[in-house]
C-alpha positions in Angstrom: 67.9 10.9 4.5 71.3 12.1 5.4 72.4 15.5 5.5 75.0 16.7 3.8 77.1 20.3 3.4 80.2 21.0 1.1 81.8 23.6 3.5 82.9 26.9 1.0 84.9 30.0 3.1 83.0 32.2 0.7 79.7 31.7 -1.0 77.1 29.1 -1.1 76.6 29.3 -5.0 78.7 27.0 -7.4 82.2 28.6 -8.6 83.4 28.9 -11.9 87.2 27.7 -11.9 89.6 24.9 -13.1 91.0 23.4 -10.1 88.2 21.7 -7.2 89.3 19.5 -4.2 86.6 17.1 -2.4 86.6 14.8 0.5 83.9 12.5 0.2 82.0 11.2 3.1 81.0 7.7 4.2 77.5 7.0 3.6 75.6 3.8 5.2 74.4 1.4 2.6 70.8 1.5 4.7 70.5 5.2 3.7 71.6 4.8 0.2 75.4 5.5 -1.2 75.1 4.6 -4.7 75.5 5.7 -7.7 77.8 8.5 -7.2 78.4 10.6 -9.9 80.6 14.1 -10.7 78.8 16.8 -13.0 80.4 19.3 -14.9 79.4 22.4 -17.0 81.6 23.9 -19.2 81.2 27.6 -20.5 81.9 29.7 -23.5 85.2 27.7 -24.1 86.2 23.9 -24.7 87.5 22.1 -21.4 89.6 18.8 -21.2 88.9 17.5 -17.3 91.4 15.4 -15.5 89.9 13.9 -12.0 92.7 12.5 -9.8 93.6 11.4 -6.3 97.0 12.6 -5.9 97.7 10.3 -2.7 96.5 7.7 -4.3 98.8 6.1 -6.7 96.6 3.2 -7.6 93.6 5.4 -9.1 94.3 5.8 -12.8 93.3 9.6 -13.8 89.9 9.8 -15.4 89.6 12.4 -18.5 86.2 13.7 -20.1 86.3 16.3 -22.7 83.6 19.0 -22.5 83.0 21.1 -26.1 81.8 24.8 -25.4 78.9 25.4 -23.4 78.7 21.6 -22.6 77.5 19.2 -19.8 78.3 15.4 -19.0 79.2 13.2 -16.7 82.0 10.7 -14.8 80.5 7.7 -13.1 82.2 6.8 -10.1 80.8 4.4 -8.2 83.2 1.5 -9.5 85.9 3.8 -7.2 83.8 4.0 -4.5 85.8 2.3 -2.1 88.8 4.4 -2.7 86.4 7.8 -2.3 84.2 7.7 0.6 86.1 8.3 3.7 86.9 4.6 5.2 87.7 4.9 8.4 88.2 7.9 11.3 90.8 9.4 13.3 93.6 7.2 10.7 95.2 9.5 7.5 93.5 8.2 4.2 94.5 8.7 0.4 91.0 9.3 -1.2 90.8 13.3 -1.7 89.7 14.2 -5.1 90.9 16.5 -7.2 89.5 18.0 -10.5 91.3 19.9 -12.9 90.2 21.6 -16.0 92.0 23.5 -18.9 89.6 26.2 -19.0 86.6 27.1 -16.4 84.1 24.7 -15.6 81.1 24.2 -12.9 80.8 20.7 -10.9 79.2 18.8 -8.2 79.3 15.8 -6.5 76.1 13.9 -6.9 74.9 10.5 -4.3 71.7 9.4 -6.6 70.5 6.8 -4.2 66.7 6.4 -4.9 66.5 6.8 -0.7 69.0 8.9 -0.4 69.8 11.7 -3.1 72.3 14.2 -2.4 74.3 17.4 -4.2 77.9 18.7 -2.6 78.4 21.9 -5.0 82.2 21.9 -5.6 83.6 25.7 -4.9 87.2 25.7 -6.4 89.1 28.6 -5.1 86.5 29.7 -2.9 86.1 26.5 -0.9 89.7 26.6 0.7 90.6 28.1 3.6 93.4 28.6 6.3 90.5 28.9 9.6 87.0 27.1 10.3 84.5 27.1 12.2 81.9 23.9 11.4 77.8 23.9 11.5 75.9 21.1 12.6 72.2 21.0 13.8 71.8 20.9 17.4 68.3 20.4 17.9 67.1 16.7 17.4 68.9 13.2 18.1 71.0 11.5 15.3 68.8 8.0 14.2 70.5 5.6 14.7 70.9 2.9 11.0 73.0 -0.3 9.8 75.7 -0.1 9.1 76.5 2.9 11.1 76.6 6.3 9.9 78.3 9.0 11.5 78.4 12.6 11.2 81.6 14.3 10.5 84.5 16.7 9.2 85.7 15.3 6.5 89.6 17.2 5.5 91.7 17.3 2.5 95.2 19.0 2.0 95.9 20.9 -1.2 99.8 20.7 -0.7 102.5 18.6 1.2 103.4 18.8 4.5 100.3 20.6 6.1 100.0 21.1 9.3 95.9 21.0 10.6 94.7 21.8 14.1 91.4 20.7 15.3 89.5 21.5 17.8 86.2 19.4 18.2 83.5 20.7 20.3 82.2 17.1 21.4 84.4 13.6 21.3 85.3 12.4 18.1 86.8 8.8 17.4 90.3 9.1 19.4 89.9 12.5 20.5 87.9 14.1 23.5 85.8 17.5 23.6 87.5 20.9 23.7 91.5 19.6 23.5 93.1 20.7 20.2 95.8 18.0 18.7 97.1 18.9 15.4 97.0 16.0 12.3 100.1 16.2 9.4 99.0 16.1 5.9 100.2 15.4 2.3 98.1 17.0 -0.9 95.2 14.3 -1.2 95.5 13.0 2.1 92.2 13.1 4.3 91.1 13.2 8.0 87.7 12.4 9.1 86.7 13.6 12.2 83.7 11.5 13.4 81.3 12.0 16.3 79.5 8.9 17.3 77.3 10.1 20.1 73.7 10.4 18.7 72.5 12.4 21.5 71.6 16.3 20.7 73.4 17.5 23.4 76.3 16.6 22.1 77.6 17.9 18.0 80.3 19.0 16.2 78.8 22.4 16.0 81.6 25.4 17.1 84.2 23.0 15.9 87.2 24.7 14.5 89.9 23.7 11.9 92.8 25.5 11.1 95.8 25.2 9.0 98.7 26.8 7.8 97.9 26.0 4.3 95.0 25.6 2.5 92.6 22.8 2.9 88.9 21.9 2.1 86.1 20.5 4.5 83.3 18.6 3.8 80.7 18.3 6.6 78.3 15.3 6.9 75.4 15.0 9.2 73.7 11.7 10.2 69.7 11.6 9.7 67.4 13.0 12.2 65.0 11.4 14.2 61.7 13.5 13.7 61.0 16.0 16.0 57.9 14.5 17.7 60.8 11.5 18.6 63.1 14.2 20.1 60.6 16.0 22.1 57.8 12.7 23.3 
């Protein structure tokens, strides 16, 4: 089962706001991608949500209307291939963004039978300007097929953002330790993928900084068990 984190600068809980950004990971077919779903929760007012990918002229805007105190659905695994991350170290137009006329809760669900997964959307709370990225350090990545890889998974909230990263193992096109700055535009995303299964080697410590603000999403590969890591 594949671990994943929504990365929030504030709180772990789910945010009430109007305005979310996600960058959705790519998820093997052998663990399970599909369906993938965003949930929404409306409060004490109506709320009219519009989910778009502003780099992405080719995804029409979806709209669901929520009445007061309210809670449904958008289905979009017909998109998928224009949301999960396709491919590392390139710039990619799939960044999501929500927006809502009035405050809202959401999340981004994987409902795989194998593989069943919540990222809990943070609004204003999830962007930040400096970060420093978890990952578990303690047993080997399994290895499936297709590949899986954990990652950092970026999205720019405005134009013309500069991003600095500096992984703490090698990445696809990028060694350990050596910063090299990435450029930008709101909805573009950067995934930053380690491919070494070993446990010596994560993207634990990493930091990402920018000089305007930006969301992470952090994805980690399955685990072997522990009896596999330690014989």
């Amino acid at each position: 089962m594949a671990l994943t984190a929504l990365i929030s600068s504030s709180s772990v809980f789910s945010q009430q706001d109007t305005v979310f950004w996600f960058a959705a990971p790519d998820i093997s077919t052998a663990e399970g991608q599909s369906p993938i779903y965003l949930r929404f929760q409306s409060y004490s007012s109506p709320a009219t949500v519009t989910v778009t990918q502003p780099a992405n002229g080719a995804f029409v805007p979806v709209v669901l209307n929520l009445t007061a105190n309210d809670a449904d659905s958008i289905n979009l695994t017909a998109f998928i291939a224009s949301i999960e991350s396709p491919s590392a170290n390139t710039i990619n137009t799939t960044g999501i963004k929500v927006s809502s006329t009035s405050n809202i809760t959401a999340y981004y669900e994987v409902a795989a039978a194998s593989n069943r997964e919540i990222f809990s959307l943070k609004g204003s709370k999830a962007l930040g300007t400096n970060f420093y990225t978890p990952f578990q350090k303690f047993w080997n990545n399994a290895v499936v097929a297709p590949a899986t890889f954990s990652s950092i998974e970026i999205v720019a909230t405005q134009d013309n953002t500069t991003v600095l990263i500096t992984p703490k193992t090698n990445i696809t096109g990028h060694v350990a330790n050596v910063t090299f700055s990435i450029n930008l535009d709101e909805g573009e995303t950067y995934s930053a993928r380690d491919t070494d299964v070993n446990a010596s080697t994560s993207l634990a410590g990493s930091i990402v900084s920018s000089d305007k603000p930006i969301a992470l999403t952090l994805s980690q590969v399955p685990c072997q068990t522990e009896d596999a890591h330690h014989p």
